[in-house]
C-alpha positions as CSV (number, residue, x, y, z in Angstrom):
1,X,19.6,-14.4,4.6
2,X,19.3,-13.1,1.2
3,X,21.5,-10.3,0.0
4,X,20.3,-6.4,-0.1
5,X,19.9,-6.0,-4.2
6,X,22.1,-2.8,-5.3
7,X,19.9,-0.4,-6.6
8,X,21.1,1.3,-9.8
9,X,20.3,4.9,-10.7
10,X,17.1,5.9,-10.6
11,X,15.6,3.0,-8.0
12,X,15.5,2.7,-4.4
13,X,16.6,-0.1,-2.0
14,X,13.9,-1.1,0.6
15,X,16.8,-1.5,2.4
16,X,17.8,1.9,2.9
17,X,14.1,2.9,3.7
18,X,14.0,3.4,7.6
19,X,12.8,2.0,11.0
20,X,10.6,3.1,12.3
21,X,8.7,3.6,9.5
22,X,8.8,7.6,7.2
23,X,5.6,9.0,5.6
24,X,6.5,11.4,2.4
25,X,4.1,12.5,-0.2
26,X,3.8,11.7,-3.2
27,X,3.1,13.1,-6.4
28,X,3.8,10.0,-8.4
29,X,0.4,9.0,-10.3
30,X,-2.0,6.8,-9.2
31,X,-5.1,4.5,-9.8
32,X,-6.6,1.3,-9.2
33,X,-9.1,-0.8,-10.8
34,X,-11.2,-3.6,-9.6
35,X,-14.0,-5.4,-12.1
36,X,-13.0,-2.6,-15.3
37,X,-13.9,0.7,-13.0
38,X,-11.1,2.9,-12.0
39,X,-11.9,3.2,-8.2
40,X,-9.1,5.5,-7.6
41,X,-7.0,8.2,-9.8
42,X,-5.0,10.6,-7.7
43,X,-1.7,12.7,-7.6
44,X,-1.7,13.4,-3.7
45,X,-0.8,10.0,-2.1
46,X,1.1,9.6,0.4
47,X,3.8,6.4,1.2
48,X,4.9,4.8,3.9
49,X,8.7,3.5,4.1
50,X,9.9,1.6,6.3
51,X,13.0,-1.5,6.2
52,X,12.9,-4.1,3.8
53,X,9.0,-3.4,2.9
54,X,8.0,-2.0,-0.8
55,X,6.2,1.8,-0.3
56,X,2.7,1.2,0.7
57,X,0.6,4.1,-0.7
58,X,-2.6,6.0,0.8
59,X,-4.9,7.4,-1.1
60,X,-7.5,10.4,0.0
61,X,-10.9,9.6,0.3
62,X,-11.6,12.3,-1.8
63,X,-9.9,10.4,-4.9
64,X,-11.8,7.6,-3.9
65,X,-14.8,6.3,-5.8
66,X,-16.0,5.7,-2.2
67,X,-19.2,4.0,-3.6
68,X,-17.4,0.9,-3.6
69,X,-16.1,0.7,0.0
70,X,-17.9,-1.3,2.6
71,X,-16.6,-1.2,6.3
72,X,-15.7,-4.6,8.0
73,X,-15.7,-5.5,11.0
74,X,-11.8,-6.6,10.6
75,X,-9.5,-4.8,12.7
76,X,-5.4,-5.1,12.9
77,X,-2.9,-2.7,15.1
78,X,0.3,-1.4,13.8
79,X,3.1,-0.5,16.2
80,X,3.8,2.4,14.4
81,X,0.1,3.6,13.1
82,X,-2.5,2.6,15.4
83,X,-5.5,1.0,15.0
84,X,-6.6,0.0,11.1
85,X,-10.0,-0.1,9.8
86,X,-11.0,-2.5,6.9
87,X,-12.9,-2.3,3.6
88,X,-14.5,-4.3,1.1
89,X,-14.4,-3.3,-2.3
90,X,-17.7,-4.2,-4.2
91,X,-17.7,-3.3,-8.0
92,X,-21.1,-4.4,-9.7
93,X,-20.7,-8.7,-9.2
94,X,-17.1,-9.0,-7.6
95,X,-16.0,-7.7,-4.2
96,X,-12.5,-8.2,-2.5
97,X,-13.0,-9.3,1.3
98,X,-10.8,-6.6,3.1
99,X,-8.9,-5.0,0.4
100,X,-8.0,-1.8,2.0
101,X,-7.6,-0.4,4.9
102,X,-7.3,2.5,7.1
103,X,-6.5,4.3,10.3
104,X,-9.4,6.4,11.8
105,X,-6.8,8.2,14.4
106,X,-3.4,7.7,13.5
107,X,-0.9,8.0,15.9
108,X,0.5,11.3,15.7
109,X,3.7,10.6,13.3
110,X,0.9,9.1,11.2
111,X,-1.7,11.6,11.3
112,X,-1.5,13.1,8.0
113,X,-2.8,9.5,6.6
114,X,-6.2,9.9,8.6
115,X,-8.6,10.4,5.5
116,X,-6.4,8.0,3.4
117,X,-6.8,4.5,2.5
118,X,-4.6,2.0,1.0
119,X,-5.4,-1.3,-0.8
120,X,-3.4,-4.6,-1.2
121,X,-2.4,-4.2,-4.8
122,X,-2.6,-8.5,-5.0
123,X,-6.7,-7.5,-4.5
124,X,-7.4,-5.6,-7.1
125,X,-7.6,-5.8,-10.7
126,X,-4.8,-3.8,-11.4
127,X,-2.9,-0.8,-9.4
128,X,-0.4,2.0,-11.3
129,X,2.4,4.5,-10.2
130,X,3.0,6.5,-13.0
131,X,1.2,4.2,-15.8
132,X,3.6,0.9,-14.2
133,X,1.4,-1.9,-13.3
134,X,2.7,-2.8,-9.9
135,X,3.5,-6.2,-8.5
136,X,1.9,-7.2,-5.3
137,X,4.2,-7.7,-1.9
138,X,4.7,-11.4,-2.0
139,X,2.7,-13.0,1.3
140,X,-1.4,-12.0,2.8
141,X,0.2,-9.5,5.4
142,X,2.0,-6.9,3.4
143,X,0.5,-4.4,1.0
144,X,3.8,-3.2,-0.5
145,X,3.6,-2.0,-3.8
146,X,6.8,-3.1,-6.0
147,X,7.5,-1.4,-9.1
148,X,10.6,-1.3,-11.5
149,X,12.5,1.6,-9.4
150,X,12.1,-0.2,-5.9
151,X,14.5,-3.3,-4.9
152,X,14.7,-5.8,-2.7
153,X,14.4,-8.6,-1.7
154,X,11.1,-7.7,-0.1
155,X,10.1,-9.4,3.4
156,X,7.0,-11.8,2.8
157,X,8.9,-13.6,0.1
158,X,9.5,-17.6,1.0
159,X,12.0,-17.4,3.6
160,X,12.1,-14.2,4.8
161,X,9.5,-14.2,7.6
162,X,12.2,-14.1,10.6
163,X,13.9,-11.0,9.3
């Protein structure tokens, strides 16, 4: 197993994040871009925290250039959220085949996220917290978003599926 990274000052350890999962707002600032539109600007996200998994942020609809969501018929369950929802993100001639996601009714300790949507930074053109082009979670499953103040290692790297 590989070796919990000590975070210096300023960063976070995924593994001191809990399980289950926490939701905290945020007011860190950010946007995502797909095919040179900003689809997405906002300073009310929320994240989700939870063992050995980068934050995975939510953003309102309402900060949401909703125009280029399309509903799929994909579907996944969480343990801890519910039921997701998927979209495609369609920007003039590109799209992104179930990019985001979301939970129509949250489980209650996930309720505050019904409204939000997240999207696999590894999708996109480009996502930011606070001007910091994030790095995708390593693997197709995840949707962690790493930046310089969070450390791992991060489950979905090679090796790490059995954790």
């Amino acid at each position: 197993m590989n070796r919990r990274i000590e975070p210096q000052p300023g960063q976070e350890s995924v593994w001191d994040y809990p399980r289950p999962p926490a939701l905290e707002d945020s007011t860190k600032h950010i946007e995502i871009f797909f095919n040179g539109v900003k689809i997405a600007d906002t300073h009310r996200a929320k994240r989700v925290l939870e063992t050995s998994h980068p934050p995975v942020y939510y953003i309102p609809l309402e900060d949401i250039q909703q125009d280029y969501l399309k509903p799929t018929s994909q579907s996944s369950f969480c343990e801890w959220k519910g039921n997701a929802g998927y979209y495609t993100v369609v920007v003039g001639d590109k799209q992104a085949g179930n990019a985001a996601w979301y939970y129509p009714d949250p489980t209650p300790t996930f309720a505050a996220i019904k409204d939000y949507v997240s999207f696999y930074p590894s999708r996109m053109e480009a996502c930011y917290v606070d001007g910091e082009k994030v790095q995708a979670q390593p693997g197709d499953f995840y949707g962690g978003w790493i930046t310089s103040d969070i450390v791992g290692p991060f489950k979905g790297s090679v090796g790490t599926w059995g954790w």
